[in-house]
N, C-alpha and C positions, 0 to 999 in steps of 0.2 A: 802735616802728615794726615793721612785718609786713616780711621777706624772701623773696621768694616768689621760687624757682628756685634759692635759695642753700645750702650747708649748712648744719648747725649746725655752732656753735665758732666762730673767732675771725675778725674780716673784718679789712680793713685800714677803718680810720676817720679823718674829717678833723674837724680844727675852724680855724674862721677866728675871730680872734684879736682882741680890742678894740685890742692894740697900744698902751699907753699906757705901758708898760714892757716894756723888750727882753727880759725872761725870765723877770717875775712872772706872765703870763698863761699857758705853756705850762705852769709851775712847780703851778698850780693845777691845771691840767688833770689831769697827773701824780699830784698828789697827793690830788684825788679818787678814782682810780681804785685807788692803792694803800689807800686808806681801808678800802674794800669787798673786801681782799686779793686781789683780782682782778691774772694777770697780761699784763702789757703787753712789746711789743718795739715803740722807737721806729725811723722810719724818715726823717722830714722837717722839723725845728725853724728856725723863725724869729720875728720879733716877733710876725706877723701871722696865721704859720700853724705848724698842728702837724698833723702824721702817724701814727698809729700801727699796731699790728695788737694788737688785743683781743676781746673781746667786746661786739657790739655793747649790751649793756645799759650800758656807760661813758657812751653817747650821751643816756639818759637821767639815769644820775648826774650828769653834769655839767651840765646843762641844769637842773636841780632845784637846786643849789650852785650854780654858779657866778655872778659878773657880772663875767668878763672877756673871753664868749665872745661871738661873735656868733652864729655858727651849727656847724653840726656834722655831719654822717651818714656816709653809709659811700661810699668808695673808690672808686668800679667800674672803673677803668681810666685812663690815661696813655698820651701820647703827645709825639712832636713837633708845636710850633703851627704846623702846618702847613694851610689849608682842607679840601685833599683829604684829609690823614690824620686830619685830627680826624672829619672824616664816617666815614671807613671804619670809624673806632674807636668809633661812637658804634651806627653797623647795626649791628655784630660782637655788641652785649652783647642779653641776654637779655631786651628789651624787654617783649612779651607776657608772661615770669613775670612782669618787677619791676611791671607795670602789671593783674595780678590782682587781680579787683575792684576796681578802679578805676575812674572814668567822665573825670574832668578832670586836665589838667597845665598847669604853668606852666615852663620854662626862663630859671633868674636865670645869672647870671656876675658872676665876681668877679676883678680884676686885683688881685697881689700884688707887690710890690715895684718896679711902673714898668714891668716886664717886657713884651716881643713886643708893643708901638705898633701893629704893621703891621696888628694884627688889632682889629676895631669890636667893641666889646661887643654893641652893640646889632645888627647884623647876624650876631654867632656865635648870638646866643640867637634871631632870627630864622631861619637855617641850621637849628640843631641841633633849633628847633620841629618847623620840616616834616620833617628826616628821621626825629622819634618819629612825628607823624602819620604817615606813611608807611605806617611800620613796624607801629603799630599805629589802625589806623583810625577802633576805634570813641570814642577819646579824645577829647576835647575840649579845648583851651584855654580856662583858667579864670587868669586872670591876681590875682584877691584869693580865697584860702583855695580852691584847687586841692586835687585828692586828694591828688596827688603835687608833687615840684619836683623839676625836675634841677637840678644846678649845673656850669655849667662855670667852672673856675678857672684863669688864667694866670698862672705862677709858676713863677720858677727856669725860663725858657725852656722852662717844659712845660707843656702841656695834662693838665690830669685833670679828669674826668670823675664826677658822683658823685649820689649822691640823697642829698637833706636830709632830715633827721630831727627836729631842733628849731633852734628861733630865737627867740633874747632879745630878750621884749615890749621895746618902746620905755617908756619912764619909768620903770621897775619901780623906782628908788630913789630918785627926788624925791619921795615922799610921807614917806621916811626920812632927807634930808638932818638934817645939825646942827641946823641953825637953825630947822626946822621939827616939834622935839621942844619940848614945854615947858620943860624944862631944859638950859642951852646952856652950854658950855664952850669959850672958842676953839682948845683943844688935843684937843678929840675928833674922832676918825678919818672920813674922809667912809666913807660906808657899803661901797665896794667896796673900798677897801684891809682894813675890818675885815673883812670878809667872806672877803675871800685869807688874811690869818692865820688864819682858824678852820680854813679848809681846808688850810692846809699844815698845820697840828697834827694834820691826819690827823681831826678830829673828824666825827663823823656822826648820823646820825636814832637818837637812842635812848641815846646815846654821854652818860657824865657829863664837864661840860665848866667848868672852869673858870677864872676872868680873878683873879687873887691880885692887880690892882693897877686894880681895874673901875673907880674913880671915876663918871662918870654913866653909864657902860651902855652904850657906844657897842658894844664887840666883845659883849657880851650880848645886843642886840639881833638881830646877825646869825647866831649861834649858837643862839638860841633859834628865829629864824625860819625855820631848816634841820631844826628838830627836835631839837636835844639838850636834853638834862635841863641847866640852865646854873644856876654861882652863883658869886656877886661874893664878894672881898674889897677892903676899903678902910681906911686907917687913919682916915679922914672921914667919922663920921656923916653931918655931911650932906653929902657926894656918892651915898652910900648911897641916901639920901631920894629923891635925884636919880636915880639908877639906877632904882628901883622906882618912882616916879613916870614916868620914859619908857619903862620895860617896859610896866607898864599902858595908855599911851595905845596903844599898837601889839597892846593885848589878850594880852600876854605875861606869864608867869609866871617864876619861877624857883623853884629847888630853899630858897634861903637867900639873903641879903643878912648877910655877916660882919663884924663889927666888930673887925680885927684887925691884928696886923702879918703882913705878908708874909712875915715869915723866922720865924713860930713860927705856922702855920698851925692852926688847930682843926678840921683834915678828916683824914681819912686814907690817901683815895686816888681819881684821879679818871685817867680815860679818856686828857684830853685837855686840854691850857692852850693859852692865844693870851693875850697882854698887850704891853701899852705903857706901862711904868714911867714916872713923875716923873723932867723933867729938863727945862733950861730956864727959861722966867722966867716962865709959865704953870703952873706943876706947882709942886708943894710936897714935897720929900722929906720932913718934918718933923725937921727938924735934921737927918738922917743925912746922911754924905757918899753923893753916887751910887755911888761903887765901894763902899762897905762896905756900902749898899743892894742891891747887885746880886749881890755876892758871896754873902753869907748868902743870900740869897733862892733864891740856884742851889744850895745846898749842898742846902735842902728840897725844893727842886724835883722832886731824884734820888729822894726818899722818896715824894713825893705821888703821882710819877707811876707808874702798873700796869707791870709787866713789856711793853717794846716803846713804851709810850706815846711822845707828842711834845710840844714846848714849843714853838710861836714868840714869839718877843719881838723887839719891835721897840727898840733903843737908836743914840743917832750915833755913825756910822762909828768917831770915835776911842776908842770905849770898849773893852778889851781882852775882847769877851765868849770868847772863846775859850778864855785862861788860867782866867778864871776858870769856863769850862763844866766843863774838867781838873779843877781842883779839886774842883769839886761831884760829880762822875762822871757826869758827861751827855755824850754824844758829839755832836760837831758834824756834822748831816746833809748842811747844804744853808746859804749865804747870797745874798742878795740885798741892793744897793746900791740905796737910793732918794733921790733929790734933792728934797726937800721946798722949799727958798730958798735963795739964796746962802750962809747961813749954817749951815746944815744941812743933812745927809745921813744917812737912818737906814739900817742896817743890819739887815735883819730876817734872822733867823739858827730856825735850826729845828734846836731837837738832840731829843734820845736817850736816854730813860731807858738807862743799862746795869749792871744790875743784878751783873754781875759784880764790881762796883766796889764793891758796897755788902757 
Protein backbone atom coordinates (compact mmCIF):
# COMPACT_ATOMS: atom_id res chain seq x y z
CA UNK A 1 0.00 0.00 0.00
CA UNK A 2 1.16 3.64 -1.18
CA UNK A 3 1.53 6.28 1.96
CA UNK A 4 1.22 9.49 0.73
CA UNK A 5 2.03 12.50 3.10
CA UNK A 6 3.69 9.97 5.53
CA UNK A 7 7.48 9.36 6.23
CA UNK A 8 9.47 6.81 5.55
CA UNK A 9 10.31 4.22 8.59
CA UNK A 10 8.11 2.88 10.83
CA UNK A 11 4.18 3.74 11.23
CA UNK A 12 2.12 2.43 13.99
CA UNK A 13 0.03 -0.57 12.31
CA UNK A 14 -3.22 -2.47 13.35
CA UNK A 15 -4.60 -5.82 12.61
CA UNK A 16 -8.05 -7.20 13.64
CA UNK A 17 -7.80 -10.54 14.81
CA UNK A 18 -9.86 -13.90 13.76
CA UNK A 19 -10.00 -14.31 17.51
CA UNK A 20 -10.45 -17.94 17.83
CA UNK A 21 -7.79 -18.20 20.41
CA UNK A 22 -6.91 -15.53 23.00
CA UNK A 23 -3.05 -15.34 22.02
CA UNK A 24 -2.26 -17.76 18.98
CA UNK A 25 -3.42 -15.06 16.45
CA UNK A 26 -1.45 -12.02 17.71
CA UNK A 27 1.40 -14.78 18.40
CA UNK A 28 1.43 -15.23 14.61
CA UNK A 29 1.40 -11.88 13.84
CA UNK A 30 4.47 -11.38 15.90
CA UNK A 31 6.17 -14.00 14.62
CA UNK A 32 5.90 -13.21 11.06
CA UNK A 33 7.35 -10.14 11.40
CA UNK A 34 10.28 -11.44 13.41
CA UNK A 35 10.74 -13.97 10.56
CA UNK A 36 11.84 -11.20 8.13
CA UNK A 37 14.15 -9.75 11.20
CA UNK A 38 12.24 -6.68 10.91
CA UNK A 39 11.86 -4.78 14.27
CA UNK A 40 8.68 -4.11 16.04
CA UNK A 41 7.43 -2.17 19.42
CA UNK A 42 4.12 -3.44 20.58
CA UNK A 43 1.59 -1.17 21.79
CA UNK A 44 -2.18 -2.79 22.02
CA UNK A 45 -2.86 -6.76 22.42
CA UNK A 46 -6.07 -8.53 22.78
CA UNK A 47 -7.80 -11.70 21.28
CA UNK A 48 -9.21 -9.64 18.52
CA UNK A 49 -6.87 -6.97 18.19
CA UNK A 50 -3.17 -6.23 17.90
CA UNK A 51 -1.17 -2.80 17.84
CA UNK A 52 2.06 -2.35 16.85
CA UNK A 53 4.74 0.26 15.37
CA UNK A 54 6.94 -1.21 12.56
CA UNK A 55 7.30 -1.00 9.15
CA UNK A 56 4.56 -0.83 7.19
CA UNK A 57 5.84 -3.75 4.72
CA UNK A 58 4.67 -6.26 8.13
CA UNK A 59 1.17 -5.45 6.58
CA UNK A 60 1.90 -7.32 3.53
CA UNK A 61 3.96 -10.18 5.26
CA UNK A 62 1.23 -10.96 7.23
CA UNK A 63 -1.59 -10.80 4.75
CA UNK A 64 0.58 -13.24 2.49
CA UNK A 65 1.13 -15.79 5.82
CA UNK A 66 -1.32 -15.52 7.72
CA UNK A 67 -4.95 -17.08 8.39
CA UNK A 68 -5.76 -15.71 11.65
CA UNK A 69 -6.19 -12.12 10.52
CA UNK A 70 -8.85 -10.40 9.36
CA UNK A 71 -7.60 -7.22 8.16
CA UNK A 72 -4.75 -4.91 8.81
CA UNK A 73 -3.26 -1.23 7.84
CA UNK A 74 -1.79 1.41 9.42
CA UNK A 75 -2.89 3.59 12.52
CA UNK A 76 -3.61 7.27 11.73
CA UNK A 77 -4.93 8.38 15.00
CA UNK A 78 -7.11 7.81 18.28
CA UNK A 79 -9.31 9.34 20.27
CA UNK A 80 -12.22 9.44 22.92
CA UNK A 81 -15.60 7.78 21.32
CA UNK A 82 -16.84 10.70 21.58
CA UNK A 83 -19.24 12.03 18.14
CA UNK A 84 -17.78 15.62 18.18
CA UNK A 85 -14.16 14.34 18.97
CA UNK A 86 -14.07 11.55 16.63
CA UNK A 87 -15.10 14.19 13.76
CA UNK A 88 -12.43 16.57 14.93
CA UNK A 89 -9.87 13.83 14.82
CA UNK A 90 -10.90 12.42 11.67
CA UNK A 91 -10.62 16.64 9.60
CA UNK A 92 -7.22 16.93 11.69
CA UNK A 93 -5.43 14.04 9.55
CA UNK A 94 -3.91 14.58 6.20
CA UNK A 95 -6.71 13.53 4.05
CA UNK A 96 -5.99 15.01 0.45
CA UNK A 97 -2.13 13.20 0.90
CA UNK A 98 -3.67 9.70 2.08
CA UNK A 99 -6.38 10.05 -0.82
CA UNK A 100 -3.46 10.93 -3.70
CA UNK A 101 -4.41 9.43 -6.75
CA UNK A 102 -7.16 8.06 -5.60
CA UNK A 103 -10.84 8.53 -7.10
CA UNK A 104 -13.08 6.20 -4.70
CA UNK A 105 -13.65 5.37 -0.81
CA UNK A 106 -15.47 3.30 1.28
CA UNK A 107 -15.65 3.81 5.39
CA UNK A 108 -15.98 0.02 7.14
CA UNK A 109 -16.08 0.02 11.31
CA UNK A 110 -15.27 -2.52 13.50
CA UNK A 111 -16.39 -2.87 17.29
CA UNK A 112 -13.98 -4.89 19.56
CA UNK A 113 -14.66 -6.23 22.62
CA UNK A 114 -18.51 -5.02 23.28
CA UNK A 115 -17.10 -1.56 23.93
CA UNK A 116 -18.92 2.24 23.59
CA UNK A 117 -22.93 0.79 22.61
CA UNK A 118 -23.78 4.55 22.74
CA UNK A 119 -22.26 4.78 19.24
CA UNK A 120 -24.20 3.05 15.70
CA UNK A 121 -21.72 1.56 13.44
CA UNK A 122 -23.69 2.25 10.77
CA UNK A 123 -24.24 5.91 11.43
CA UNK A 124 -20.22 6.54 12.65
CA UNK A 125 -19.34 5.13 8.94
CA UNK A 126 -22.16 7.41 7.61
CA UNK A 127 -20.45 10.54 9.90
CA UNK A 128 -16.98 9.77 9.05
CA UNK A 129 -18.08 9.28 5.08
CA UNK A 130 -19.30 12.92 4.72
CA UNK A 131 -16.62 14.52 6.67
CA UNK A 132 -13.85 12.64 4.02
CA UNK A 133 -16.13 13.89 1.21
CA UNK A 134 -16.02 17.15 2.71
CA UNK A 135 -12.67 17.10 3.05
CA UNK A 136 -11.77 15.85 0.10
CA UNK A 137 -14.32 16.40 -2.81
CA UNK A 138 -13.33 15.00 -5.73
CA UNK A 139 -13.74 11.25 -3.97
CA UNK A 140 -16.27 9.22 -4.53
CA UNK A 141 -18.04 6.52 -2.52
CA UNK A 142 -17.40 3.05 -3.86
CA UNK A 143 -18.77 0.76 -1.41
CA UNK A 144 -17.27 -2.96 -3.32
CA UNK A 145 -13.38 -2.53 -4.31
CA UNK A 146 -12.92 1.25 -3.50
CA UNK A 147 -9.39 2.82 -3.93
CA UNK A 148 -9.10 3.40 -0.48
CA UNK A 149 -11.11 2.12 2.94
CA UNK A 150 -10.98 3.84 6.17
CA UNK A 151 -11.62 2.02 9.15
CA UNK A 152 -12.98 3.22 12.25
CA UNK A 153 -12.60 0.83 15.13
CA UNK A 154 -14.09 0.93 18.77
CA UNK A 155 -12.02 -0.62 21.30
CA UNK A 156 -10.90 -0.45 24.73
CA UNK A 157 -13.27 2.63 25.09
CA UNK A 158 -11.34 4.31 22.21
CA UNK A 159 -11.88 5.47 18.83
CA UNK A 160 -8.89 4.80 16.35
CA UNK A 161 -8.81 5.70 13.25
CA UNK A 162 -6.95 3.94 10.32
CA UNK A 163 -6.62 3.07 6.55
CA UNK A 164 -6.67 -0.70 5.51
CA UNK A 165 -4.22 -2.13 3.72
CA UNK A 166 -5.12 -5.95 3.25
CA UNK A 167 -8.17 -8.34 4.06
CA UNK A 168 -8.41 -12.00 4.20
CA UNK A 169 -10.36 -13.37 1.04
CA UNK A 170 -13.49 -15.18 2.42
CA UNK A 171 -12.91 -19.18 1.83
CA UNK A 172 -9.27 -19.19 1.14
CA UNK A 173 -8.95 -22.59 3.18
CA UNK A 174 -11.96 -24.82 2.29
CA UNK A 175 -10.46 -25.92 -0.82
CA UNK A 176 -7.65 -27.19 1.87
CA UNK A 177 -9.72 -28.68 4.54
CA UNK A 178 -8.84 -32.62 5.71
CA UNK A 179 -11.44 -34.16 4.16
CA UNK A 180 -11.26 -32.56 1.04
CA UNK A 181 -7.37 -33.89 0.24
CA UNK A 182 -7.42 -37.48 -1.26
CA UNK A 183 -5.84 -38.76 1.57
CA UNK A 184 -7.62 -38.23 5.04
CA UNK A 185 -6.34 -38.86 8.44
CA UNK A 186 -8.65 -37.98 11.36
CA UNK A 187 -5.64 -36.58 13.38
CA UNK A 188 -4.55 -34.08 10.75
CA UNK A 189 -4.41 -30.41 11.59
CA UNK A 190 -7.31 -28.14 9.93
CA UNK A 191 -5.25 -25.99 7.82
CA UNK A 192 -5.07 -22.65 9.98
CA UNK A 193 -3.70 -24.20 13.08
CA UNK A 194 -1.05 -25.83 10.62
CA UNK A 195 -0.49 -22.85 9.02
CA UNK A 196 0.22 -20.87 12.88
CA UNK A 197 2.90 -23.45 13.54
CA UNK A 198 4.79 -22.87 10.41
CA UNK A 199 4.68 -19.30 11.17
CA UNK A 200 5.75 -19.47 14.74
CA UNK A 201 8.81 -21.54 13.59
CA UNK A 202 9.83 -18.31 12.11
CA UNK A 203 9.69 -20.32 8.70
CA UNK A 204 9.50 -18.17 5.42
CA UNK A 205 9.50 -17.89 1.36
CA UNK A 206 12.72 -19.48 0.41
CA UNK A 207 13.42 -20.67 4.02
CA UNK A 208 14.21 -24.89 4.24
CA UNK A 209 11.45 -26.25 6.20
CA UNK A 210 10.96 -29.25 7.82
CA UNK A 211 8.02 -31.62 9.50
CA UNK A 212 10.48 -34.84 11.11
CA UNK A 213 6.90 -36.41 12.16
CA UNK A 214 4.90 -35.32 8.52
CA UNK A 215 2.75 -38.37 8.21
CA UNK A 216 0.09 -37.21 5.41
CA UNK A 217 1.36 -33.60 4.78
CA UNK A 218 -0.89 -31.68 6.61
CA UNK A 219 1.83 -28.84 8.13
CA UNK A 220 3.66 -29.37 4.49
CA UNK A 221 1.05 -28.30 2.76
CA UNK A 222 0.77 -24.94 4.45
CA UNK A 223 4.60 -24.35 4.43
CA UNK A 224 4.94 -25.19 0.90
CA UNK A 225 2.01 -22.90 0.08
CA UNK A 226 3.90 -19.90 1.80
CA UNK A 227 6.90 -20.78 -0.29
CA UNK A 228 9.37 -22.74 1.54
CA UNK A 229 11.59 -25.42 0.10
CA UNK A 230 9.66 -28.19 2.64
CA UNK A 231 10.38 -31.93 3.33
CA UNK A 232 8.71 -34.76 5.37
CA UNK A 233 9.88 -37.33 7.58
CA UNK A 234 7.94 -40.36 8.67
CA UNK A 235 8.60 -43.57 10.15
CA UNK A 236 5.33 -44.92 7.59
CA UNK A 237 5.79 -45.46 4.07
CA UNK A 238 2.81 -45.26 3.56
CA UNK A 239 1.83 -41.95 5.12
CA UNK A 240 4.75 -40.83 2.97
CA UNK A 241 2.60 -41.89 -0.12
CA UNK A 242 0.05 -39.96 1.41
CA UNK A 243 1.83 -36.84 1.90
CA UNK A 244 3.13 -36.70 -1.78
CA UNK A 245 -0.07 -37.75 -2.94
CA UNK A 246 -1.84 -34.45 -1.15
CA UNK A 247 1.20 -32.33 -2.11
CA UNK A 248 0.45 -33.03 -5.67
CA UNK A 249 -3.15 -32.47 -5.77
CA UNK A 250 -2.67 -28.86 -4.39
CA UNK A 251 0.38 -28.75 -7.32
CA UNK A 252 3.01 -28.85 -4.60
CA UNK A 253 6.25 -30.13 -4.45
CA UNK A 254 8.65 -30.86 -1.89
CA UNK A 255 12.53 -30.95 -1.44
CA UNK A 256 12.28 -35.24 -0.27
CA UNK A 257 9.77 -37.46 1.33
CA UNK A 258 12.10 -39.48 4.16
CA UNK A 259 11.82 -42.70 5.17
CA UNK A 260 13.26 -42.51 8.71
CA UNK A 261 13.11 -42.28 12.35
CA UNK A 262 12.82 -38.87 13.84
CA UNK A 263 15.58 -39.22 16.51
CA UNK A 264 18.47 -40.31 13.73
CA UNK A 265 17.54 -37.89 11.04
CA UNK A 266 19.29 -38.33 7.46
CA UNK A 267 19.46 -34.22 6.96
CA UNK A 268 21.83 -32.10 8.28
CA UNK A 269 20.39 -28.82 8.70
CA UNK A 270 17.34 -26.97 7.95
CA UNK A 271 15.97 -23.39 8.40
CA UNK A 272 12.91 -24.16 10.25
CA UNK A 273 10.68 -27.27 11.87
CA UNK A 274 6.76 -27.15 12.68
CA UNK A 275 5.37 -30.79 13.81
CA UNK A 276 2.72 -32.68 15.56
CA UNK A 277 4.17 -36.04 16.85
CA UNK A 278 2.11 -39.42 17.39
CA UNK A 279 0.11 -39.48 20.46
CA UNK A 280 -3.30 -40.64 21.19
CA UNK A 281 -5.28 -43.45 19.87
CA UNK A 282 -5.05 -42.10 16.08
CA UNK A 283 -1.31 -41.86 15.96
CA UNK A 284 1.03 -44.68 16.04
CA UNK A 285 4.43 -44.15 17.99
CA UNK A 286 5.55 -47.57 16.61
CA UNK A 287 6.31 -49.11 19.82
CA UNK A 288 8.24 -46.31 21.32
CA UNK A 289 7.09 -44.90 24.59
CA UNK A 290 6.02 -40.97 23.75
CA UNK A 291 8.44 -39.47 26.23
CA UNK A 292 11.44 -41.56 24.95
CA UNK A 293 9.98 -40.44 21.45
CA UNK A 294 10.11 -36.87 22.33
CA UNK A 295 13.12 -36.88 24.23
CA UNK A 296 15.53 -38.26 21.56
CA UNK A 297 13.88 -36.52 18.92
CA UNK A 298 14.57 -32.98 21.00
CA UNK A 299 18.17 -33.98 21.50
CA UNK A 300 18.52 -33.90 17.35
CA UNK A 301 16.49 -31.37 16.96
CA UNK A 302 19.31 -28.90 18.77
CA UNK A 303 21.64 -30.44 15.63
CA UNK A 304 19.18 -30.13 12.79
CA UNK A 305 18.39 -26.84 13.50
CA UNK A 306 20.77 -23.52 11.75
CA UNK A 307 22.29 -21.31 14.31
CA UNK A 308 18.89 -18.99 15.87
CA UNK A 309 16.48 -21.54 13.93
CA UNK A 310 13.00 -22.45 15.69
CA UNK A 311 10.91 -25.60 16.34
CA UNK A 312 7.18 -25.64 17.11
CA UNK A 313 5.69 -28.85 18.11
CA UNK A 314 2.49 -29.26 19.07
CA UNK A 315 2.30 -32.23 22.20
CA UNK A 316 -0.71 -32.39 25.34
CA UNK A 317 -0.38 -30.18 28.03
CA UNK A 318 0.79 -32.86 30.36
CA UNK A 319 3.82 -33.78 28.49
CA UNK A 320 6.97 -32.22 30.24
CA UNK A 321 8.20 -30.69 26.89
CA UNK A 322 10.29 -28.31 28.73
CA UNK A 323 12.69 -30.61 30.89
CA UNK A 324 13.11 -32.35 28.05
CA UNK A 325 13.71 -29.05 25.57
CA UNK A 326 16.82 -28.62 28.64
CA UNK A 327 18.14 -31.57 27.92
CA UNK A 328 18.29 -31.49 24.24
CA UNK A 329 19.67 -27.72 24.48
CA UNK A 330 16.83 -26.01 22.86
CA UNK A 331 15.53 -22.94 24.71
CA UNK A 332 11.88 -22.60 25.32
CA UNK A 333 10.75 -19.27 23.48
CA UNK A 334 7.13 -19.01 23.64
CA UNK A 335 3.93 -21.45 24.74
CA UNK A 336 0.54 -21.67 23.83
CA UNK A 337 -2.46 -23.76 25.57
CA UNK A 338 -4.90 -25.15 23.05
CA UNK A 339 -8.19 -27.11 24.00
CA UNK A 340 -8.75 -29.43 21.26
CA UNK A 341 -11.97 -31.66 23.49
CA UNK A 342 -12.71 -32.38 26.73
CA UNK A 343 -9.91 -34.68 26.81
CA UNK A 344 -7.23 -33.01 25.37
CA UNK A 345 -5.28 -29.92 25.36
CA UNK A 346 -2.24 -29.34 23.25
CA UNK A 347 0.37 -27.37 24.06
CA UNK A 348 2.21 -25.85 21.33
CA UNK A 349 5.61 -24.74 22.44
CA UNK A 350 8.34 -22.92 20.09
CA UNK A 351 11.91 -23.24 21.16
CA UNK A 352 15.33 -22.33 20.20
CA UNK A 353 18.20 -23.75 18.71
CA UNK A 354 21.11 -22.66 21.21
CA UNK A 355 23.92 -23.45 19.99
CA UNK A 356 25.86 -22.55 22.93
CA UNK A 357 24.88 -25.82 24.35
CA UNK A 358 26.05 -27.81 21.78
Amino acid sequence: MELHGRPDGEHKLFFILSGEHDSLPAAEVRAIIESEGLKYQPLSENYRFLSLTADPIALRLVSERSLMYDQCGILLAECNPELQEIERTVKSQPLEDLAKNSETFAVRSARIGGVTRAISRVNLERDIGSVIKKSVPRLRVKLRGPDLTFVCILHESKFLFGLSGFKKPSGLMAPRRPRKRPVFHPSTMPPKIARCMVNLSRAKPGSNFLDPFCGIGGILIEAAVIGCNVAGIDASRRALRGARKNLRYFNLEALGYVNADARTPPIEEVDAMATDPPYGRGSSTMGVKMATLIREFLAQASRLLRKDGHLCIAMPAEVDIERYAHEGGLIVKEQYLVRVHRSLTRRFTVLQSNWECL
